[in-house]
GUKEGU-569953 format. One record per residue (C-alpha): residue in one letter; x, y, z. Coordinates in steps of 0.1 Angstrom, whole numbers, plus 5000, padded with zeros to 4 digits. Layout:
aXYZ/...
# end
This chain:
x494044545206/x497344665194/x498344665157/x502044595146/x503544705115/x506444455098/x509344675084/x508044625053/x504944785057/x506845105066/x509145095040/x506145075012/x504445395033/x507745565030/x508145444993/x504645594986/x505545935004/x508445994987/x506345934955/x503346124957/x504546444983/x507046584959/x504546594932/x501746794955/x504547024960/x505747094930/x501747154922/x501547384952/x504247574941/x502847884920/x500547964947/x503347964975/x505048174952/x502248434948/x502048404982/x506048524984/x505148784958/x502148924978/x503048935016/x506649005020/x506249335000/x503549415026/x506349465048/x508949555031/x509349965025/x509650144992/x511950404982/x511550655007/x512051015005/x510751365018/x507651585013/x506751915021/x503252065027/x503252465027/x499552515043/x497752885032/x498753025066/x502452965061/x503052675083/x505052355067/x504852045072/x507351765065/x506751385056/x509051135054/x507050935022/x507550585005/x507050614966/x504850394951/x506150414913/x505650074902/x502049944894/x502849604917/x503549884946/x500950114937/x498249794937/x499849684972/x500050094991/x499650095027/x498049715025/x498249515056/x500249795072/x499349815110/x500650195117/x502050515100/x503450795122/x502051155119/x504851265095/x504850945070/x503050925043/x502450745008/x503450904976/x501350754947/x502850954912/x501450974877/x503451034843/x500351284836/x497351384851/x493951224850/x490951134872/x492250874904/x490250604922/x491450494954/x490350204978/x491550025013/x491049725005/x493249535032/x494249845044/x494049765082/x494650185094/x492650515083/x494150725060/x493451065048/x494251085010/x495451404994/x494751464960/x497251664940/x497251884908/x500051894888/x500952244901/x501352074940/x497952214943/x496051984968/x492351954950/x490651724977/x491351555010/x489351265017/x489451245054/x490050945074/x489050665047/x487450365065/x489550095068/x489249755049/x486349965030/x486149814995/x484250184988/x485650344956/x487450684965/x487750954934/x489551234927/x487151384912/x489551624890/x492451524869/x495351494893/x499051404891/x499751184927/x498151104957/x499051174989/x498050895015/x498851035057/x497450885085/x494050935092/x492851265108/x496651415103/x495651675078/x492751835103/x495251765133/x498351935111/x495452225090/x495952075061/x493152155034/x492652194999/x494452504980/x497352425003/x500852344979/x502852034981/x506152054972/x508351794955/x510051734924/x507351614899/x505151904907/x505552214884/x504852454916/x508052294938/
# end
């Protein structure tokens, strides 16, 4: 059996649309823009700059590294990246040293993070962090910055700790 609809059935549907969608919107709208705040930054790249790693045996290496000096950039990192090349990297600065925890939570790539003295001194390389891992990651020491490569890079590249890192907020650069 087929229904039919007068014209002015439609015009009271549309007459209660146009009433009650705008306000369920407008309700909706601080969590689309969170949403906006969150995600685009995700893919959008930080200030980028270079890096230099001087390893014991003389070798250097050279990363091309976004700065993460805001705490809305630091709190997002390398989130819902899906690759980093060999030579990129993460630089995650301090105003003074103290004791650093990291995590990957959303982090959807391994990363080897590269704690750093003051001096450009690395202290500790956590190798290949698991990814999505909500596992808390410390420094262990007072450090200025970390360093966040892709996974495996520092064994591939003989990176360890005692090695230097120069850049402008270390003392030793």
């Amino acid at each position: 059996m087929a229904t039919v609809q007068s014209s002015s059935s439609k015009g009271a549907a549309i007459c209660v649309a146009l009433f009650i969608f705008p306000p369920l919107f407008v309700a909706a709208w601080p969590f689309m823009n969170a949403l906006i705040d969150i995600v685009p930054p995700a893919y959008a790249k930080m200030r980028e700059d270079t890096l230099k790693i001087l390893s014991a045996g003389g070798a250097e290496h050279s990363f091309t590294i976004e700065v993460a000096t805001t705490e809305k950039e630091k709190a997002l990192g390398l989130m819902f990246r899906t690759e980093l090349r060999d030579n990129q990297g993460m630089l995650f600065p301090y105003p003074v040293e103290r004791g650093l925890q990291m995590w990957m939570h959303n982090t959807y790539i391994s990363l080897d993070m590269l704690f750093i003295r003051t001096d450009g001194t690395i202290m500790r390389i956590e190798e290949r962090a698991e990814p999505l891992s909500d596992r808390v990651i410390s420094s262990e020491t007072p450090v200025l910055a970390v360093l966040e490569i892709p996974g495996g890079a520092a064994a591939r590249l003989g990176i360890k700790a005692g090695d230097k890192v120069r850049y402008p907020i270390f003392s030793g650069s």
